[in-house]
C-alpha positions in Angstrom: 0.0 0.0 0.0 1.6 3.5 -1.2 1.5 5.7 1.7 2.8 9.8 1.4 4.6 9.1 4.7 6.1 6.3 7.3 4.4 5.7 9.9 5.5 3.8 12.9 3.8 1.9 16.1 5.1 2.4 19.7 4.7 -0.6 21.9 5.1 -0.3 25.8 6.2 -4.1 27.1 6.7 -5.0 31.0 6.9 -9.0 31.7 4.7 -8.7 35.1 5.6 -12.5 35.6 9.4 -11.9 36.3 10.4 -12.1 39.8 13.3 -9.7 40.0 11.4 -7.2 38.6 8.0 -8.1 40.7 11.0 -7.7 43.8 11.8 -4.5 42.3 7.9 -3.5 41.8 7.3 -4.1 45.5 10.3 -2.3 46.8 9.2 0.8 45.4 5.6 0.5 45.8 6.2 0.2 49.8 8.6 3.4 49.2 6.3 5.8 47.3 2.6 4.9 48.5 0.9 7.5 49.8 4.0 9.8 49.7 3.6 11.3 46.5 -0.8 10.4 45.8 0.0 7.2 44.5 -2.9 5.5 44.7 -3.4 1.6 45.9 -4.3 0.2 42.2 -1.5 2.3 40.3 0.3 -1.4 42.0 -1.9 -3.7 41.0 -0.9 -6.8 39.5 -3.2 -6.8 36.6 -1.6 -3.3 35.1 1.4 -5.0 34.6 0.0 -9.1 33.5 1.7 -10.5 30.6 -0.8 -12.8 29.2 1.1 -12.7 25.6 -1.1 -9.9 24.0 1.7 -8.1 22.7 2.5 -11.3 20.1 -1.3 -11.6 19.2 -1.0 -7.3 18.9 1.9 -7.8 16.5 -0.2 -10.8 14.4 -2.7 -8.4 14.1 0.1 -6.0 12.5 1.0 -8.3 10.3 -2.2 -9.2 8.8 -4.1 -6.4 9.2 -1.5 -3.4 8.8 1.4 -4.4 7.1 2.0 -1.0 5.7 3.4 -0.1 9.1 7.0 1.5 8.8 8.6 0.1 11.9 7.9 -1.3 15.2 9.1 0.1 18.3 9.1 -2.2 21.6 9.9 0.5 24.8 10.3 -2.1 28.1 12.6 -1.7 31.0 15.0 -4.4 33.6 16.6 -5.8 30.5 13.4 -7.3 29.8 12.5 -9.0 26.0 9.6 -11.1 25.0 11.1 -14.7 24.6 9.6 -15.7 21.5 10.2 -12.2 19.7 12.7 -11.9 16.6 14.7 -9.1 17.4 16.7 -9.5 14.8 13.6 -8.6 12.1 14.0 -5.5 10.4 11.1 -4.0 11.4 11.8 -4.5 15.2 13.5 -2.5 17.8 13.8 -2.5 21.4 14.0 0.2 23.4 15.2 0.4 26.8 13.8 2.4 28.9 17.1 4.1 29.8 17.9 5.5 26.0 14.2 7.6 26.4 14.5 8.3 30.1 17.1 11.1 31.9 19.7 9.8 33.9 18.4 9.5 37.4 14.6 9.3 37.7 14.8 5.5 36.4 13.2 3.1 37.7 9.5 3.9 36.6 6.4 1.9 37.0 4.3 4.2 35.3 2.8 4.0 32.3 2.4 7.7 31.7 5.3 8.5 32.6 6.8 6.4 29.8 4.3 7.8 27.3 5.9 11.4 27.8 9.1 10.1 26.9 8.3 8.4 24.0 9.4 11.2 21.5 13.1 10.3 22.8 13.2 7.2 20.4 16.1 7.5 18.5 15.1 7.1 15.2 10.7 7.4 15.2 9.3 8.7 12.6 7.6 11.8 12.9 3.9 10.0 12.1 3.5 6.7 14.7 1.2 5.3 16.4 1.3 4.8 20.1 -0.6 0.7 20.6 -0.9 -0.5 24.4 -0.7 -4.3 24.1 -3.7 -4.9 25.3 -4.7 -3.4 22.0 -5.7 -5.3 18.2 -5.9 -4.6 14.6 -9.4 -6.4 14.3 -9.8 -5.6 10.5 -7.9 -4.8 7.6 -7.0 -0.7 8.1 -5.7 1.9 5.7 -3.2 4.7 7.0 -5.7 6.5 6.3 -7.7 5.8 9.4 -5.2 7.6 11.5 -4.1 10.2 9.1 -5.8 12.7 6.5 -3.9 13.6 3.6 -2.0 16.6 4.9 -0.4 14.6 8.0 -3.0 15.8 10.6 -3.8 13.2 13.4 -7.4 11.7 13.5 -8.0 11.4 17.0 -11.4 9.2 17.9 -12.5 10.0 21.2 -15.9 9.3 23.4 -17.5 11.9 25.6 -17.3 12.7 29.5 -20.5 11.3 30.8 -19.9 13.3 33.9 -18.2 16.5 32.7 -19.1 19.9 34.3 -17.8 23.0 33.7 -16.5 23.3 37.3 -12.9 21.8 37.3 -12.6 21.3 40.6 -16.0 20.1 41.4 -15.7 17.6 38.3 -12.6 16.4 39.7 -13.9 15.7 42.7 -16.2 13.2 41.8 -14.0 11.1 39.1 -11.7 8.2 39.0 -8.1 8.3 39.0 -7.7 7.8 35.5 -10.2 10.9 34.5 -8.1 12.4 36.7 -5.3 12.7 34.9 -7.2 13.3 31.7 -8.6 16.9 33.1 -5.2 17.4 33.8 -3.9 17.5 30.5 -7.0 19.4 29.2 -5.9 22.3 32.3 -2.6 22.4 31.1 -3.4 23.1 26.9 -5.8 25.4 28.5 -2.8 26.9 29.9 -0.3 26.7 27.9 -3.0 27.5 24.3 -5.6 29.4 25.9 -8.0 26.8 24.5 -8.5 23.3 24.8 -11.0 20.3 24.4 -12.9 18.9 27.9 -15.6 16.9 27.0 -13.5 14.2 24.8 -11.6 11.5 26.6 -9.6 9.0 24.7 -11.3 5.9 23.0 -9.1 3.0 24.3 -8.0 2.2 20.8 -5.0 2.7 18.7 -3.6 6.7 18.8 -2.0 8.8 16.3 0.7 11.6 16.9 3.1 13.9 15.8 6.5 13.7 16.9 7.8 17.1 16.1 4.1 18.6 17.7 4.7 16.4 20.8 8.2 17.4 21.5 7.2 21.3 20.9 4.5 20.5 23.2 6.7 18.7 26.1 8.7 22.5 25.5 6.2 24.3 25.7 7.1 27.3 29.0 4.0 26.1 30.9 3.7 22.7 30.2 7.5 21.2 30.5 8.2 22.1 34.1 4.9 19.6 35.1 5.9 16.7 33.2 9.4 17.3 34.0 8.6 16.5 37.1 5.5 14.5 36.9 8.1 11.6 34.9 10.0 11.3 38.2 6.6 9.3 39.6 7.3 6.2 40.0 4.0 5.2 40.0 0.5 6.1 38.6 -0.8 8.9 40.7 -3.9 11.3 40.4 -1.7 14.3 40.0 -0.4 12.1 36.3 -1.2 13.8 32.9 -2.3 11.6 30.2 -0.6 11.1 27.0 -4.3 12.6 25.8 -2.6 16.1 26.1 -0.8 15.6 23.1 -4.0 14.8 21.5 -5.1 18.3 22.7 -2.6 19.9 21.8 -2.5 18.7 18.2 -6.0 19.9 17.8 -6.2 23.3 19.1 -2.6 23.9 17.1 -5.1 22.4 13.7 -2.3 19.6 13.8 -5.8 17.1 14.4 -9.1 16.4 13.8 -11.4 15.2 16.3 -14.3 12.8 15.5 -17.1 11.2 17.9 -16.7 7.6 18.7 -20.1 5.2 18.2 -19.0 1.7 19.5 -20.9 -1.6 18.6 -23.5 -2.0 21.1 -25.0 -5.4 22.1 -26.6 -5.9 25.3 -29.8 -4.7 25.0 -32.7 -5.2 22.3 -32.4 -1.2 21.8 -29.2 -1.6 20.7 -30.0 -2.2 16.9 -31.6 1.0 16.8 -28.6 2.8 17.4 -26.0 0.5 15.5 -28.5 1.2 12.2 -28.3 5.2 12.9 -24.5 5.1 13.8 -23.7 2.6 10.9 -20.5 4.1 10.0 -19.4 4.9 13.6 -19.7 1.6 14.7 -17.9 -0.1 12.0 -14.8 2.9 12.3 -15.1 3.4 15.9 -12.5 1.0 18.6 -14.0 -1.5 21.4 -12.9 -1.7 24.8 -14.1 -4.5 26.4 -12.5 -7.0 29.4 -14.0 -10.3 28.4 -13.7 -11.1 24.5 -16.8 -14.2 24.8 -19.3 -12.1 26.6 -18.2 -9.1 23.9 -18.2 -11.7 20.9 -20.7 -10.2 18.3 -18.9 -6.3 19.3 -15.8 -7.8 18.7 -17.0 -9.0 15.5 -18.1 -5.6 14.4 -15.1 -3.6 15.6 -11.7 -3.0 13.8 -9.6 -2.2 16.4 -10.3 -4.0 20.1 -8.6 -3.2 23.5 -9.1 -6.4 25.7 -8.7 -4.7 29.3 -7.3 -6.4 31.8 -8.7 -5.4 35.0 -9.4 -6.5 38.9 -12.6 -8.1 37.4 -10.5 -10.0 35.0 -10.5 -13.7 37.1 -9.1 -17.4 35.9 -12.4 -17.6 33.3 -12.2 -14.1 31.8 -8.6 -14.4 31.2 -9.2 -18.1 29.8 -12.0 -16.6 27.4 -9.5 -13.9 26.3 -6.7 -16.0 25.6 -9.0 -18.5 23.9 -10.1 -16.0 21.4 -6.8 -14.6 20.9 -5.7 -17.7 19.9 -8.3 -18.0 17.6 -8.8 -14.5 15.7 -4.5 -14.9 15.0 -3.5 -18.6 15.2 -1.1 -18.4 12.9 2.6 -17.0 13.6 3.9 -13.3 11.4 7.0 -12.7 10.7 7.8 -11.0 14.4 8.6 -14.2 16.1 11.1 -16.8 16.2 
């Protein structure tokens, strides 16, 4: 497929099941809780699980986006997946240390990896940013994540909660929305406009690497995630990766466009798949248990499996099942 530009995929990898780093993992975790708002789940075993989703993420690559550029694999400890080719031509790894300055390392966080990310020696200024947790459920065109001048198409759902009092609306949210007004406060601050009532859509994200790294510069926003990065651990007082989002849009570097997820739970449901047709069918799924979401699943080009506190022996058996299933057949990335 001819594309105008490269674009890349950023993978974050932590093996959960290796003892010196679960030794490591609770050595901090004792250290930082409650010192710095790290909350009780930003530890939780399930954030960091390795139930091989990263090799059914890159089968979906392979089969249903094989126009990607390169593929970048960020982990940490001297971590790599065992059955990864490293030596394929599309594959690097990248330690955490060659993204990270010298002496806030070790990290636990997520986020704080993600504002690091346009550190990757090498990444191309259009890539894609794929938790591995996440699928290409369909065949998918660049297209989907770019228009034709090289601006971001950023798919987000609305706030079901969101009121126009930032500190009341805080107030009443989860962690993880949390950080989410966050980054909307600070491209309020930083642009003098911004975006509230989006949050991200749990698929597969576009960016800019030249818009990120003017945005990590910006005079108002760098000193925050300058020291927000040092966290060693998820906290409330985090700012999502959706900020770059944000700030891609209100520079006209983005386009933003309402998610309509397949819907199957209730009888009412076929009402709105027929009046959100082409949403559905364009629009990612985030479900936790692949059997119970089978016929969204079906309907959906890009999945995020979640794997949560509800995720229990059966939930994780039904997700493995139907990974094993929907990409039974090894690409190119393993050994």
């Amino acid at each position: 497929m001819k594309m105008a530009f490269p674009i890349d995929v950023v993978y974050k990898w932590v093996d959960g099941n290796d003892v010196k780093w679960q030794k490591q993992k609770k050595y901090w975790f004792e250290k930082e809780f409650n010192k710095k708002n790290t909350y009780r789940g930003a530890g939780a075993k399930e954030r960091f699980r390795d139930n091989n989703e990263l090799m059914y993420s890159l089968r979906s690559v392979a089969e249903n986006a094989p126009w990607v550029n390169h593929i970048y694999i960020v982990t940490g400890f001297n971590q790599i997946p065992k059955w990864l080719n490293t030596k394929h031509p599309k594959i690097t790894i990248v330690p955490h240390d060659v993204i990270f300055p010298k002496g806030v390392l070790p990290v636990f966080s997520s986020t704080s990896i993600d504002m690091c990310l346009s550190n990757i020696p090498g990444l191309s200024e259009h890539f894609l940013i794929a938790d591995d947790d996440t699928i290409f459920n369909k065949k998918i065109k660049p297209s989907f994540f770019y228009d034709k001048h090289g601006r971001a198409r950023v798919l987000y759902n609305k706030h079901r909660d969101y009121n126009r009092d930032i500190d009341k609306w805080k107030s009443s949210v989860d962690e993880f929305t949390k950080t989410l007004i966050n980054a909307a406060v600070l491209v309020k601050k930083a642009c003098g406009k911004t975006f509230y009532i989006g949050r991200p859509s749990h698929g597969i994200d576009p960016y800019i690497k030249s818009s990120m790294i003017e945005c990590r510069n910006n005079e108002k926003i760098k000193p925050v995630l300058d020291n927000l990065i040092k966290l060693k651990f998820r906290s409330e007082k985090c700012v999502s990766r959706w900020i770059f989002n944000i700030y891609d849009y209100v520079n006209n570097r983005a386009t933003m466009h309402h998610c309509h997820p397949y819907k199957s739970n209730h009888i009412t449901d076929f009402i709105y798949n027929t009046l959100h047709f082409y949403g559905v069918r364009h629009s990612p799924l985030f479900c936790e248990d692949a059997k119970v979401s089978k016929k969204s699943v079906k309907h959906s080009v890009i999945v995020c499996i979640n794997d949560s506190n509800k995720s229990g022996k059966d939930v994780l058996e039904h997700n493995a099942s139907f990974l094993k299933n929907r990409f039974p057949n090894k690409s190119e990335f393993e050994l």
